[in-house]
N, C-alpha and C positions, 0 to 999 in steps of 0.2 A: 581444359576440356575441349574447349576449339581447337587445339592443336592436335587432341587426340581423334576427334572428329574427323578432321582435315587430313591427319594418316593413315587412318582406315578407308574413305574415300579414295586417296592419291597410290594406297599399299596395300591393295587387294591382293588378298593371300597370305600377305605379311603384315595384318592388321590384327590377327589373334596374338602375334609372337610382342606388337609394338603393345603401350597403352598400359601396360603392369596389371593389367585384368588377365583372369583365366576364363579361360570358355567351357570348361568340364570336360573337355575332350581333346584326345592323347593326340589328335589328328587325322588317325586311319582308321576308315571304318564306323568312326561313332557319328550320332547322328548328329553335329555340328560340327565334322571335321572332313572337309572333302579338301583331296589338294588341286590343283589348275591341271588343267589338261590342253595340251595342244589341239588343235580340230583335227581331224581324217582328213586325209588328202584326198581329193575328186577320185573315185574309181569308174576307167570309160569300159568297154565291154564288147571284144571284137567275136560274133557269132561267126561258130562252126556249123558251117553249112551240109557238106559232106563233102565227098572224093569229088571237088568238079575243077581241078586246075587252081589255076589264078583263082576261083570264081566260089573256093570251096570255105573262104573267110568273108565275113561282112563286118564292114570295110576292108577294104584292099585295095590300094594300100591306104593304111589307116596315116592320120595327123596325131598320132599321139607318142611319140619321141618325147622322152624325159617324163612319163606321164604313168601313173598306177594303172593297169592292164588285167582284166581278169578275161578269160576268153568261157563263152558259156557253148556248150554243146548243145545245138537242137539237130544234132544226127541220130538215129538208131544202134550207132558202132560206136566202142571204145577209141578215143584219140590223143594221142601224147605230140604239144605243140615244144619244140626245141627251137633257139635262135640259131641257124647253122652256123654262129661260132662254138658252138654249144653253152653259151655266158647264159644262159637263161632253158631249164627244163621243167614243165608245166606239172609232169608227172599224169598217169591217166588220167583221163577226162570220163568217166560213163556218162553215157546217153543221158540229158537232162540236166547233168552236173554245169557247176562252173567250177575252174580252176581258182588255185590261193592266187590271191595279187602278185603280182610282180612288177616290176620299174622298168620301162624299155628305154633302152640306150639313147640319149638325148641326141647321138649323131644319127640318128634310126638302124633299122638291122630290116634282113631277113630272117624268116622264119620258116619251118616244116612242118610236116607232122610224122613222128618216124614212123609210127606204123602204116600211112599210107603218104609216101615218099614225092607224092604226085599233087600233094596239096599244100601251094605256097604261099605265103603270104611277106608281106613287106612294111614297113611302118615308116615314114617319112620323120627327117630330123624336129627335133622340134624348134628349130630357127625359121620353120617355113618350107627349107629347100626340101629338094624329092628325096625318096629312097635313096641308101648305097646301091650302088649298081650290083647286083646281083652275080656271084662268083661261085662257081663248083658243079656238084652234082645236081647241087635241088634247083636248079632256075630253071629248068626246060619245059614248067607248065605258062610262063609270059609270052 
């Protein structure tokens, strides 16, 4: 009996399957069958500002490299945030909305917003170091 104690303490989750007792339940869904679940990962939250440059994200550039990212719209306009490598598309954003999570690139990336081309942002590695240096079309609001 101690050892069966002692397995259920040490084999959480796997303490209905040890011990040669049933529990009444098949596992999923009944009321004494829940299986383990991992935690959610941190989700940070860079505010869209509106069309103002550099100035049009809050944070920018953001510390969150390798990090779950929802970006929430406090504009009045529709806004779709792309990484200009395009590895990452938000899909519209309407005024009020946040975008589905997404993971930003642990070496950090630039950012846009295609429908207004003028609004850029940047997200620093998540080793600490700054942003990628910014290359192409969209960097001429730093």
């Amino acid at each position: 009996m101690r050892l069966c104690v002692y397995a259920l303490v040490s084999l959480v989750g796997l303490a209905s399957v040890g011990c040669g007792g049933s529990s009444g339940s098949s596992g999923s869904g009944g009321a004494g069958g829940s299986s383990p679940t991992s935690p959610s990962p941190v989700t940070t939250t860079i505010n869209i500002n509106g069309q103002n440059g550099a100035q049009a994200f809050s944070p920018n550039p953001a510390n969150f490299g390798g990090q779950v990212v929802v970006f929430k719209n406090n504009d009045n306009t529709v806004h779709r945030v792309i990484l200009n490598d395009g590895s990452v598309d938000t899909g519209d954003i309407a005024p009020g909305a946040t975008s589905r999570a997404v993971v930003m690139p642990g070496n950090g990336a630039n950012y846009h917003c295609t429908i207004h081309p003028g609004m850029i942002g940047a997200v620093a590695a998540a080793s600490g170091g700054p942003p990628p240096a910014c290359v192409g079309d969209y960097c001429t609001g730093y």
